[in-house]
N, C-alpha and C positions, 0 to 999 in steps of 0.2 A: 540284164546286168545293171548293177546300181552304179549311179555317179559317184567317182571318187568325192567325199568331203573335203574341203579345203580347212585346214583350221588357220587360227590367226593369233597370233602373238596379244598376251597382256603382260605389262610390266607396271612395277611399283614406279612410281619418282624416282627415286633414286636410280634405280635401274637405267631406266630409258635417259635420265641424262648424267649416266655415266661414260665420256667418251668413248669405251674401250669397248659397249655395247653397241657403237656408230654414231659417226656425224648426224647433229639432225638443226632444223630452223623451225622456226615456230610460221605459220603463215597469216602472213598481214596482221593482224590484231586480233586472232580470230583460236578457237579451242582446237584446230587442228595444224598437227606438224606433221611435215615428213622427215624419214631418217631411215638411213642407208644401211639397210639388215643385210649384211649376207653378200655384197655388192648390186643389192636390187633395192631401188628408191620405195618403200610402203609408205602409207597413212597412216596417221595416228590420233586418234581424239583425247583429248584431257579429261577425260571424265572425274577431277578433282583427289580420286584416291589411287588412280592408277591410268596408265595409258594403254586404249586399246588397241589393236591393230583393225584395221575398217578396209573392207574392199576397196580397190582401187573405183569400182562402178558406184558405190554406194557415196563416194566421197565426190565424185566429180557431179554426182545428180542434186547432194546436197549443197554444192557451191554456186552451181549454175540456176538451182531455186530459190535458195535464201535472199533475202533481199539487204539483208546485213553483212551480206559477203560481196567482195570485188572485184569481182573474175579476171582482170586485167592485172590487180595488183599479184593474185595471188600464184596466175601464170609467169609473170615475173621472176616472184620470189621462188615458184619452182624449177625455172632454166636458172636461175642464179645457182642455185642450190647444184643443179645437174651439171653446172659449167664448174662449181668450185671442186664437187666428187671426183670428175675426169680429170682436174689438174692432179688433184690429188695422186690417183693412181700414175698418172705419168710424169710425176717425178720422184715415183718410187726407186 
């Protein structure tokens, strides 16, 4: 039996920071953002003409190798992100 494929989300600019496609933050200083597809937090990389959707595994191995990246800052800015989404729904 074959593994189901996962596919992943690409969107133009415009798209991806359109609010109405979901909240998202850019993290640290850095070409990846997360933003809240669907009520589920994904990754996103800037790839300049478009944003892509990037596994959750492939994102967290790139933060934790890069040395341009600040694992601390960018855990941060994602419980920030996860603490403003939860207000969000509970004062709907």
């Amino acid at each position: 039996m074959r593994k189901k494929r996962e596919s992943y989300c690409s969107m133009s600019k415009e798209q991806f920071l359109d609010p109405s496609t979901g909240s998202y933050k850019r993290l640290d200083d850095t070409a990846w953002y997360i933003k809240d597809r669907d009520g589920k937090p994904c990754y996103f990389l800037n790839m300049h003409t478009k944003y892509q959707q990037m596994p959750d595994a492939c994102f967290k191995a790139t933060a934790e190798r890069s040395p341009d990246i600040d694992v601390n800052i960018i855990n941060k800015d994602i419980a920030k992100f996860m603490e403003d989404q939860n207000e969000k729904k509970h004062s709907r």
